[in-house]
TIVO-2410 file (N, C-alpha, C; in nm, 3 decimals):
# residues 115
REC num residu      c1      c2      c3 atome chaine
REC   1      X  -0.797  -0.925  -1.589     N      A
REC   1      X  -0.682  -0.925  -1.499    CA      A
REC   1      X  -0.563  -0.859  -1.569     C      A
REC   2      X  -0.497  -0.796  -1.485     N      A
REC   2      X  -0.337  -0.737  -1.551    CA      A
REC   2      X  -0.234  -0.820  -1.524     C      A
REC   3      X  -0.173  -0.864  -1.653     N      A
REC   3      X   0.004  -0.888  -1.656    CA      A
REC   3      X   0.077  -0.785  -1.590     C      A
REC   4      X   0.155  -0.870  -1.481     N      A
REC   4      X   0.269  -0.779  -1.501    CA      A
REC   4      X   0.397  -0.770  -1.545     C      A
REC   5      X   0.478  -0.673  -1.591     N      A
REC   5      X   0.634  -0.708  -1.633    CA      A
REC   5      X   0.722  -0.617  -1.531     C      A
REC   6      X   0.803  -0.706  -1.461     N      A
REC   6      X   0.885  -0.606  -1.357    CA      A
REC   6      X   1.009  -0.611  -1.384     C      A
REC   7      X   1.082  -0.462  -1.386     N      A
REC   7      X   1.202  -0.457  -1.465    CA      A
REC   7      X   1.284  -0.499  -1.314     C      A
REC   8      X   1.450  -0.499  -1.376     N      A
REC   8      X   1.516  -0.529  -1.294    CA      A
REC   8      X   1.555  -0.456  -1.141     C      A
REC   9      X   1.486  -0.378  -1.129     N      A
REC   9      X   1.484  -0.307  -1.027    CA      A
REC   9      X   1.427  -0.362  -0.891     C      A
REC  10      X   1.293  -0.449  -0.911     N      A
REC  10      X   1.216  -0.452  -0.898    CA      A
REC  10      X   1.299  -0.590  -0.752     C      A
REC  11      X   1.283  -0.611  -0.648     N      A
REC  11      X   1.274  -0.692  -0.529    CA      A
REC  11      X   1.250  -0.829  -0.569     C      A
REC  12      X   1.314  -0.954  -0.553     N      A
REC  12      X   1.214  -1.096  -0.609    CA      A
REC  12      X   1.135  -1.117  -0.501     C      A
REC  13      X   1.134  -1.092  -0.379     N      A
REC  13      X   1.047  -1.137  -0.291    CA      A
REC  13      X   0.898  -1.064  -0.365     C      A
REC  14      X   0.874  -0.936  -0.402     N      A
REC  14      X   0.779  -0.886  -0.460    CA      A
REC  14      X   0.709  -0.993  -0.573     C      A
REC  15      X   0.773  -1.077  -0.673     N      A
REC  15      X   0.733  -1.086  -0.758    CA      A
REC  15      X   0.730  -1.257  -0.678     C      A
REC  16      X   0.771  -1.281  -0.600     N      A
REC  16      X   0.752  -1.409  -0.541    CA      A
REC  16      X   0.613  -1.422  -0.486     C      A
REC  17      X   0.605  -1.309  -0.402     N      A
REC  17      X   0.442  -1.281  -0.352    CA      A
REC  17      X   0.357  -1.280  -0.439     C      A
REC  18      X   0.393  -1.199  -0.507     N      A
REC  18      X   0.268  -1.223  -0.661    CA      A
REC  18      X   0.238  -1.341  -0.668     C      A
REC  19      X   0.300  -1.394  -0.731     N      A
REC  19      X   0.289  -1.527  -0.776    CA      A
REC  19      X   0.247  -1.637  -0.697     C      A
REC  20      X   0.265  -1.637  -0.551     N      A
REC  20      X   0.197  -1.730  -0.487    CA      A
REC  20      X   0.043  -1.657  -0.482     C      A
REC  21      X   0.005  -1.577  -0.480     N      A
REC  21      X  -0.129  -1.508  -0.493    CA      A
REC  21      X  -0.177  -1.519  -0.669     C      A
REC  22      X  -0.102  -1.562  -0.726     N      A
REC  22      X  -0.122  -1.667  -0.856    CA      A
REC  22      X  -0.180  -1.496  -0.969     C      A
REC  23      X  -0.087  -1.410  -0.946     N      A
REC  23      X  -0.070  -1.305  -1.002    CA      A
REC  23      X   0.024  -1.346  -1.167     C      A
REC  24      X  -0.026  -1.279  -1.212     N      A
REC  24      X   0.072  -1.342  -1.391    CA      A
REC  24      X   0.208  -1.225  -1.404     C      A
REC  25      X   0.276  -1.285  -1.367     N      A
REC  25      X   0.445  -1.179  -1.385    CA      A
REC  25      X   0.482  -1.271  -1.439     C      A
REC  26      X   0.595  -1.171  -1.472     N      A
REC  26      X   0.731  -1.178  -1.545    CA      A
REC  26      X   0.807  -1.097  -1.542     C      A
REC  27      X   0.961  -1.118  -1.526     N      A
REC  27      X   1.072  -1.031  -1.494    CA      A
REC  27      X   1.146  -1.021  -1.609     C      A
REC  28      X   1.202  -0.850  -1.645     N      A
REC  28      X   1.290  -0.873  -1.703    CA      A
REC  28      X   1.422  -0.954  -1.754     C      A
REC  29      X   1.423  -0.998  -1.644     N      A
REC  29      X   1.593  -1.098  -1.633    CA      A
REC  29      X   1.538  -1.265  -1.715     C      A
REC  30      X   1.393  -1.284  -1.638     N      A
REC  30      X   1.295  -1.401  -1.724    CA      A
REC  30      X   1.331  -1.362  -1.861     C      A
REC  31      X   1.296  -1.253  -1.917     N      A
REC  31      X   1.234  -1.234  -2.068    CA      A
REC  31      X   1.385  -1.187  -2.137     C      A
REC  32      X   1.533  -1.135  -2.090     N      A
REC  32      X   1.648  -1.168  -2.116    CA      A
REC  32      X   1.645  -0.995  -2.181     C      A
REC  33      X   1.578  -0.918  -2.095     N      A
REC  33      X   1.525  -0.758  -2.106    CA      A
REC  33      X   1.613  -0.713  -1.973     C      A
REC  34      X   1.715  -0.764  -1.921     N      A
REC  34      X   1.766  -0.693  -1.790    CA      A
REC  34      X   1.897  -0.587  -1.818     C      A
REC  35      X   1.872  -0.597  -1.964     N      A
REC  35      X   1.985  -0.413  -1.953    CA      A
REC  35      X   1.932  -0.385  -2.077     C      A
REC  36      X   1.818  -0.364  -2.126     N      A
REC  36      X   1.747  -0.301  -2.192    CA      A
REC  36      X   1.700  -0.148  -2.140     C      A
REC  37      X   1.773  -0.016  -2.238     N      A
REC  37      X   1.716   0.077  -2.187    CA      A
REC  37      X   1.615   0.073  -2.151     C      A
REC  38      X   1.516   0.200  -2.110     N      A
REC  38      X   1.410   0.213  -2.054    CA      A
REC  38      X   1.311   0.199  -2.155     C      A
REC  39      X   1.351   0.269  -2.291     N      A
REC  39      X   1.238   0.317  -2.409    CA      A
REC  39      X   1.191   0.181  -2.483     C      A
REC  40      X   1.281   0.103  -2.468     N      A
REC  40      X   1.267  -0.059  -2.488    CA      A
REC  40      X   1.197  -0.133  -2.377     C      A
REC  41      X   1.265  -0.124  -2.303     N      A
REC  41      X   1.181  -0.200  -2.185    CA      A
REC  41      X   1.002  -0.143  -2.202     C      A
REC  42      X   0.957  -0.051  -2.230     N      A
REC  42      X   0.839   0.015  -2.199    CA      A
REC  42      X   0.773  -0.114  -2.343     C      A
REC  43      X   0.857  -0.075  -2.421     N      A
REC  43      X   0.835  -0.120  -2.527    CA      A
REC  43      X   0.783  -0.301  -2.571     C      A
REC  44      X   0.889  -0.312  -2.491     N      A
REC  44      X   0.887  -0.457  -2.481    CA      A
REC  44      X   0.738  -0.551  -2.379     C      A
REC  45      X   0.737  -0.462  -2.232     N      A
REC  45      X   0.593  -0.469  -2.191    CA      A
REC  45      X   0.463  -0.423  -2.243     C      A
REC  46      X   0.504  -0.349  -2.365     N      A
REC  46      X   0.341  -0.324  -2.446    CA      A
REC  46      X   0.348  -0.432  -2.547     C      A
REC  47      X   0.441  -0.472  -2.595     N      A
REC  47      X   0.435  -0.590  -2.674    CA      A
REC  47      X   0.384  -0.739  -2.625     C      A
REC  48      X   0.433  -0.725  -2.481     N      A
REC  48      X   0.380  -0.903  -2.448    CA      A
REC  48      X   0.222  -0.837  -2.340     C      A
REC  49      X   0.173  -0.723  -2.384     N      A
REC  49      X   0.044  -0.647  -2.331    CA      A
REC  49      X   0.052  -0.650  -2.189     C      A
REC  50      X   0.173  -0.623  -2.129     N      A
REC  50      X   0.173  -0.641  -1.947    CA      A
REC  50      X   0.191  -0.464  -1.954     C      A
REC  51      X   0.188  -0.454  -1.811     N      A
REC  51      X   0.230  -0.297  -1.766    CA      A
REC  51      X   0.306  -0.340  -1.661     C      A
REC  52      X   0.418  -0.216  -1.678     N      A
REC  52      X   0.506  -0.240  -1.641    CA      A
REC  52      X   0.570  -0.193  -1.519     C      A
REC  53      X   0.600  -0.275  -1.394     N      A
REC  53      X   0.591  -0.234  -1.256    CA      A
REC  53      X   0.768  -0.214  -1.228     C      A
REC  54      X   0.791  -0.066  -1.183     N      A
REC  54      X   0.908  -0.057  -1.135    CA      A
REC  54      X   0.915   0.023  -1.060     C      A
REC  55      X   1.076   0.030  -0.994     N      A
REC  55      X   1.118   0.110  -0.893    CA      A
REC  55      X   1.234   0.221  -0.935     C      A
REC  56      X   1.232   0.243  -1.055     N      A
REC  56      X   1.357   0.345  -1.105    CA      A
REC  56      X   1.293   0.454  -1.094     C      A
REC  57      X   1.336   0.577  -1.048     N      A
REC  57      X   1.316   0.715  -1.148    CA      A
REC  57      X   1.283   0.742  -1.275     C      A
REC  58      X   1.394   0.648  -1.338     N      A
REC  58      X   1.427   0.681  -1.473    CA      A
REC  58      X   1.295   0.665  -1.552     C      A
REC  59      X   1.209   0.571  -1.506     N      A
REC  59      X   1.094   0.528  -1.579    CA      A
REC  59      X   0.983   0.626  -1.562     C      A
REC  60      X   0.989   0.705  -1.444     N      A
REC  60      X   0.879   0.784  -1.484    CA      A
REC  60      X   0.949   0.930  -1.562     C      A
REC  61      X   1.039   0.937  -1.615     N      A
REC  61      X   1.072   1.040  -1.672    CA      A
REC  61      X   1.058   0.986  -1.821     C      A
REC  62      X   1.070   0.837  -1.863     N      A
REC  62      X   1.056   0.777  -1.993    CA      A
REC  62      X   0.891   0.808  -1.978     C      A
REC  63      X   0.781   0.770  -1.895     N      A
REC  63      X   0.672   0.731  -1.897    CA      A
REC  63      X   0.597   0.879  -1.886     C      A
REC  64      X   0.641   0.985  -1.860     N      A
REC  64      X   0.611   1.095  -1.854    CA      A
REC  64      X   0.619   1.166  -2.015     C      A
REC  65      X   0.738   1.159  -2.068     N      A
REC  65      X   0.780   1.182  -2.218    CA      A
REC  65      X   0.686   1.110  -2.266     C      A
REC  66      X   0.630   1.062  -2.282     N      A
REC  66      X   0.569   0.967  -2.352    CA      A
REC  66      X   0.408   1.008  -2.351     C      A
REC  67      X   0.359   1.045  -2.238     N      A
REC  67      X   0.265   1.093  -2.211    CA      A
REC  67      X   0.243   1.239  -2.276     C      A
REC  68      X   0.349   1.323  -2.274     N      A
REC  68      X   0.343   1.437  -2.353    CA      A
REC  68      X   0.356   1.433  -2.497     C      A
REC  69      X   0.418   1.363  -2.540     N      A
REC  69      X   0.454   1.294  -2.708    CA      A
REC  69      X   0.329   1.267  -2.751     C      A
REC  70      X   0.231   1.173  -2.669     N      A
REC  70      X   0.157   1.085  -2.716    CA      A
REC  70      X   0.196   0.962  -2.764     C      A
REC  71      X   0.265   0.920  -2.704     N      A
REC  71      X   0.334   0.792  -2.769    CA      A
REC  71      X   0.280   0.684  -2.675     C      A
REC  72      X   0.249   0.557  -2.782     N      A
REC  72      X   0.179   0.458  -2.673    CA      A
REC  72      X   0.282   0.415  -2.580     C      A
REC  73      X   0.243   0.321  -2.422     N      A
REC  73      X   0.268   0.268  -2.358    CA      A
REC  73      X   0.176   0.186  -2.224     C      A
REC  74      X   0.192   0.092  -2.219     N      A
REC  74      X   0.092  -0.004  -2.182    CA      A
REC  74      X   0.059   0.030  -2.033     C      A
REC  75      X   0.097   0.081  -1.923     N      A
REC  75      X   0.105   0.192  -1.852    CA      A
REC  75      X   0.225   0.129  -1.744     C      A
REC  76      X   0.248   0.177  -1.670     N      A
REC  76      X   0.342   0.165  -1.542    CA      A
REC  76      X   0.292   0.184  -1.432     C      A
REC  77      X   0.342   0.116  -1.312     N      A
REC  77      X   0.322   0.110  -1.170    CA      A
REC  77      X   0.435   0.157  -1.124     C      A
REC  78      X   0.466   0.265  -1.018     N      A
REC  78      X   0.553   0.278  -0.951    CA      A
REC  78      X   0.534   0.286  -0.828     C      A
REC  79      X   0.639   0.235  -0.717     N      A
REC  79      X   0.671   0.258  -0.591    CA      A
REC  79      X   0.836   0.318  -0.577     C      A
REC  80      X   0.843   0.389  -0.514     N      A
REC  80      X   0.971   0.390  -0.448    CA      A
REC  80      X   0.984   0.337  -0.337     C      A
REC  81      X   1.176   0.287  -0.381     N      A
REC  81      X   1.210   0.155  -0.280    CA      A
REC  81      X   1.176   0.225  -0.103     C      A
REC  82      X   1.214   0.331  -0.076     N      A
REC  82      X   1.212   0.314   0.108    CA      A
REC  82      X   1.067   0.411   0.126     C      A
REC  83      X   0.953   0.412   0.005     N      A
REC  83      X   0.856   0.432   0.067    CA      A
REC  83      X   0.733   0.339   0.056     C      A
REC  84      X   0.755   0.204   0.060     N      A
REC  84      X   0.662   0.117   0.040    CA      A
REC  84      X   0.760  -0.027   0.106     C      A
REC  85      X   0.674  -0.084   0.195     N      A
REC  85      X   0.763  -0.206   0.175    CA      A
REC  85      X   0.691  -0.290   0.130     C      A
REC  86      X   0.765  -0.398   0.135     N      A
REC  86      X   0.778  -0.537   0.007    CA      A
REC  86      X   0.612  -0.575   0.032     C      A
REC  87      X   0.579  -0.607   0.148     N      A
REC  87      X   0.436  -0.652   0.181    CA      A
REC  87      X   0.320  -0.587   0.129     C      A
REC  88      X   0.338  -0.418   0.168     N      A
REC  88      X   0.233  -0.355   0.145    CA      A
REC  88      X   0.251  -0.333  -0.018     C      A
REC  89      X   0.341  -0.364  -0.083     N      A
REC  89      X   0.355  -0.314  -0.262    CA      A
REC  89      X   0.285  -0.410  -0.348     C      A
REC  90      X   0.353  -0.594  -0.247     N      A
REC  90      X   0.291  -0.712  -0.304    CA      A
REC  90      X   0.132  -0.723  -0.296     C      A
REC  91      X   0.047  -0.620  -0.205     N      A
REC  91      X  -0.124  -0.597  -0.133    CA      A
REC  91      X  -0.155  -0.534  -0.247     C      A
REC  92      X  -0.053  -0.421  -0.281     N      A
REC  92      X  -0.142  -0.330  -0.368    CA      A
REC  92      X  -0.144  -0.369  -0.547     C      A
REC  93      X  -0.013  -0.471  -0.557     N      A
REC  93      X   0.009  -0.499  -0.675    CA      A
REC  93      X  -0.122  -0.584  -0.719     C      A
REC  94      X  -0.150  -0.663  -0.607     N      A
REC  94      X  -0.240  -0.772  -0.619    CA      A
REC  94      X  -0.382  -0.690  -0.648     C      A
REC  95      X  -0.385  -0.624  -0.577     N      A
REC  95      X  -0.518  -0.551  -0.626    CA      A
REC  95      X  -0.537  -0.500  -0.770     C      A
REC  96      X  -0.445  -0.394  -0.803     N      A
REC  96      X  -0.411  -0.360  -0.909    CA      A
REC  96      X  -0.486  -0.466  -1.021     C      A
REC  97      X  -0.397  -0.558  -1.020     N      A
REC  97      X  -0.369  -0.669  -1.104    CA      A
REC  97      X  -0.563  -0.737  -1.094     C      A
REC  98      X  -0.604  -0.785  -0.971     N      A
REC  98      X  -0.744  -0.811  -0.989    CA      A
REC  98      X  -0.851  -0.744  -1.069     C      A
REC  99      X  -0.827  -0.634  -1.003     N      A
REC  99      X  -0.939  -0.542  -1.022    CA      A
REC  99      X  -0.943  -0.478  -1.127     C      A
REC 100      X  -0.837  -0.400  -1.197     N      A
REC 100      X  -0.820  -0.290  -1.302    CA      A
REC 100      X  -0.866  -0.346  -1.442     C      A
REC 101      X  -0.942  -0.277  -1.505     N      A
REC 101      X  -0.905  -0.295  -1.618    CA      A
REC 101      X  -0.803  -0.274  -1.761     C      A
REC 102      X  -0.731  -0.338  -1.774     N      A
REC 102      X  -0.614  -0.325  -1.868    CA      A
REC 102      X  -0.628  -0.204  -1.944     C      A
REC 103      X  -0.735  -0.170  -1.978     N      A
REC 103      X  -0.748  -0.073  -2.114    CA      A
REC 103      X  -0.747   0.055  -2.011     C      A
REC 104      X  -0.784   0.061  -1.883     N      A
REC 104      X  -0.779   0.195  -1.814    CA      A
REC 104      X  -0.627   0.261  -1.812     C      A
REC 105      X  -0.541   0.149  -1.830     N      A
REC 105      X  -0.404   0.205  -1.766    CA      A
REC 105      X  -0.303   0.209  -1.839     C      A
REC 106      X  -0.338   0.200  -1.996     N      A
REC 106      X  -0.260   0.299  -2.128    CA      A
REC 106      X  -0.240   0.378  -2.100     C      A
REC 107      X  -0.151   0.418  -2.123     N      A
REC 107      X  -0.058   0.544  -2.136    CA      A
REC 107      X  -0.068   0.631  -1.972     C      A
REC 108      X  -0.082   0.558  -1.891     N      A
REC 108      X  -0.134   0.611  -1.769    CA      A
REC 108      X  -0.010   0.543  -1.688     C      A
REC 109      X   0.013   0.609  -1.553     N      A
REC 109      X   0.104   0.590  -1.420    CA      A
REC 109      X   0.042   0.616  -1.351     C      A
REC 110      X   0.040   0.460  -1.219     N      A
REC 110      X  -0.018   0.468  -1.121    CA      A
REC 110      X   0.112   0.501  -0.991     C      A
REC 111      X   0.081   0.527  -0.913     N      A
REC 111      X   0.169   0.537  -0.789    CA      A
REC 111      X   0.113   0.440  -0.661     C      A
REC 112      X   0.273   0.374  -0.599     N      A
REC 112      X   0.203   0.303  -0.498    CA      A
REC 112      X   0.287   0.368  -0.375     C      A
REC 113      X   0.243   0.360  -0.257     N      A
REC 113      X   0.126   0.283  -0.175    CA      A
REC 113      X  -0.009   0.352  -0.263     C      A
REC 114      X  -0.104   0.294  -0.249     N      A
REC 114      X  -0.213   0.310  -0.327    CA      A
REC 114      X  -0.285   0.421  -0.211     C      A
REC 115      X  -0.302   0.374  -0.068     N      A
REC 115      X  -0.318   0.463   0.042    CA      A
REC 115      X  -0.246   0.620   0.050     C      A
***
């Protein structure tokens, strides 16, 4: 199963849904990571081995650099906010999170809607 770590960007109803679907999160603002640049934040979710689900830009331009560097990172999920809503992100997170295997999604970015 996948951890997830969702930065502050991220909706609480999203991570509320998770969690009643008994999904393993944690929020930045939880872990006291809520104005932690990005290169940290990445950082900080490869350390507690979650990947890390957000809604910034900024992260796939950190998560992209990184990919060209070669520099580890535990991988990222993205949606953007007005092209996914809260329901269908909390469907796909859940899947994600069931199904994947952790080691597939190093250094890797997924995009949601998954459809």
């Amino acid at each position: 199963m996948v951890s997830l770590y969702m930065d502050q960007h991220v909706p609480r109803a999203i991570t509320i849904g998770l969690r009643l679907r008994g999904i393993e999160v944690i929020t930045a603002f939880e872990d006291g990571t809520g104005e932690m640049i990005d290169s940290d934040l990445l950082d900080r979710a490869a350390e507690m081995g979650r990947v890390l689900f957000t809604q910034d830009d900024d992260l796939l331009t950190e998560s992209a650099q990184r990919q060209k560097d070669g520099t580890f990172f535990n991988g990222v999920i993205y949606a953007h906010q007005l092209r996914i809503s809260i329901g269908a992100c909390v469907n796909d997170l859940e899947l994600i999170a069931k199904v994947a295997d952790p080691d597939d999604l190093i250094n890797g970015v997924i995009f949601l809607p998954l459809k």
